[in-house]
C-alpha positions as CSV (number, residue, x, y, z in Angstrom):
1,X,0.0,0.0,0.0
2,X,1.0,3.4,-1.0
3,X,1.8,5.8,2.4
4,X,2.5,9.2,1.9
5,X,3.5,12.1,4.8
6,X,1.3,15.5,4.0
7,X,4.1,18.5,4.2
8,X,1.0,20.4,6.1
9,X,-0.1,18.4,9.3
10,X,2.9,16.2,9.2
11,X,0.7,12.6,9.5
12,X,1.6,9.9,7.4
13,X,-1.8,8.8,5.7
14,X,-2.2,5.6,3.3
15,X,-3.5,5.8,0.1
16,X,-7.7,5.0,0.8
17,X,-6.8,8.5,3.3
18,X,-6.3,10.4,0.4
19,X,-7.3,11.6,-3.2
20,X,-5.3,11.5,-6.1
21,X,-5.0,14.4,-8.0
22,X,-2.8,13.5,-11.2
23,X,0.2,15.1,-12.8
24,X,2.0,17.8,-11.1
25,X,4.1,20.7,-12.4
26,X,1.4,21.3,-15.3
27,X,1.9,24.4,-17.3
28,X,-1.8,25.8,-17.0
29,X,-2.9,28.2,-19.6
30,X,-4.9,31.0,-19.6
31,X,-7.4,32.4,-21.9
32,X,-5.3,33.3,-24.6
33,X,-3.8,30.2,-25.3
34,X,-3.9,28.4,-28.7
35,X,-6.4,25.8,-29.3
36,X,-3.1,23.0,-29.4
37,X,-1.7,24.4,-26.0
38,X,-5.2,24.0,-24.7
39,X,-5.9,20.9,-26.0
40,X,-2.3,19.9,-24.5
41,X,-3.4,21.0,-21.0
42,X,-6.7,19.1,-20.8
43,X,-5.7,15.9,-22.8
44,X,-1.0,15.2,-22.8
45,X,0.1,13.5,-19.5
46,X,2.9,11.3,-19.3
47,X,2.4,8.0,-17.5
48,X,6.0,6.5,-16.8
49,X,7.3,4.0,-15.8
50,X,9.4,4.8,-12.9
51,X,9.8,8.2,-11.3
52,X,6.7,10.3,-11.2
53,X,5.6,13.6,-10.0
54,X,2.0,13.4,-8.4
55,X,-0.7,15.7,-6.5
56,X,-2.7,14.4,-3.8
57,X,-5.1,15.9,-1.1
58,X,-5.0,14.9,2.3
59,X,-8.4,14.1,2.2
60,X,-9.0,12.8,5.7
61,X,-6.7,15.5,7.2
62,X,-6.1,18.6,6.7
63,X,-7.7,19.2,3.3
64,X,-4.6,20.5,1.3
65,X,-3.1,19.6,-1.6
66,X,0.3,18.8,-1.6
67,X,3.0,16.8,-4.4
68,X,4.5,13.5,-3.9
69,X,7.6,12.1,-5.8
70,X,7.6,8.3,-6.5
71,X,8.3,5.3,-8.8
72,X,5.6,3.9,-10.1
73,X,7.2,0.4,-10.7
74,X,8.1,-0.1,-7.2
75,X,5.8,2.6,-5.2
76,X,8.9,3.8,-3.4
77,X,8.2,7.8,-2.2
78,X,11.1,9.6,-2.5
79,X,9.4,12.8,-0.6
80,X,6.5,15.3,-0.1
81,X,6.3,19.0,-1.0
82,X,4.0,21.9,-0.8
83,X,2.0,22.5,-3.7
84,X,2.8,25.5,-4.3
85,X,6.5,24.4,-4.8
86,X,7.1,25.3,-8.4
87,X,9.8,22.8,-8.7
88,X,10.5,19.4,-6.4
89,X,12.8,20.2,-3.6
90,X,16.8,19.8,-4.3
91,X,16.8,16.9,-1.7
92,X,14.1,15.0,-3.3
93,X,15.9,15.3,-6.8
94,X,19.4,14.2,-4.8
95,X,17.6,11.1,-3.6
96,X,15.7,10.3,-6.9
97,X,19.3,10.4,-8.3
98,X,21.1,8.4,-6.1
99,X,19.0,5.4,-6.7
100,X,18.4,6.3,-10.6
101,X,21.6,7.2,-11.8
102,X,21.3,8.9,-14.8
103,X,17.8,10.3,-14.1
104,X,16.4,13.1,-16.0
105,X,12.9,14.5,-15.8
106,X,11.7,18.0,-17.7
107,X,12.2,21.4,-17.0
108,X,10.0,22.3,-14.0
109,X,10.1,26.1,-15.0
């Protein structure tokens, strides 16, 4: 079973505690965007196998939202961060790359 910490109220919670939210670090856009970066918003997600960047509420908590790195392969969590983190925490990438050498994930900007 998945178990995740929530950055906010600091409890560890197991996956039926909380809601999955999809994909983090989407580039939103706003009403002037193309039809194609629209269109890329609602429908392009990457579903990897391996390291992934995920939001989740803490639904039987405190109610936030907060981002969760892990592998999807092997459901190891490498950490937890504030959602309003734009990009995952240095420590969080320093773990993900000292068990996946060579790791490389998009630009988070």
């Amino acid at each position: 079973m998945l178990i995740l910490n929530c950055p906010y109220c600091g409890c560890d919670k197991d996956e039926t505690e909380l809601s999955a939210g999809g994909e983090a670090h989407l580039k939103r856009f706003g009403p002037g965007a193309s039809d194609a970066e629209f269109e890329g918003y609602l429908f392009g997600r990457v579903n990897p196998k391996g390291v992934h960047f995920e939001r989740w509420r803490c639904a039987s908590g405190c109610g936030k939202w907060f981002h969760a790195a892990r592998c999807t392969a092997t459901l190891e969590v490498f950490g937890t961060y504030k959602a309003q983190t734009l990009e995952p925490p240095q420590a969080i990438k320093d773990a993900i790359s000292a068990k996946r050498p060579g790791w490389t994930w998009r630009d988070f900007s």
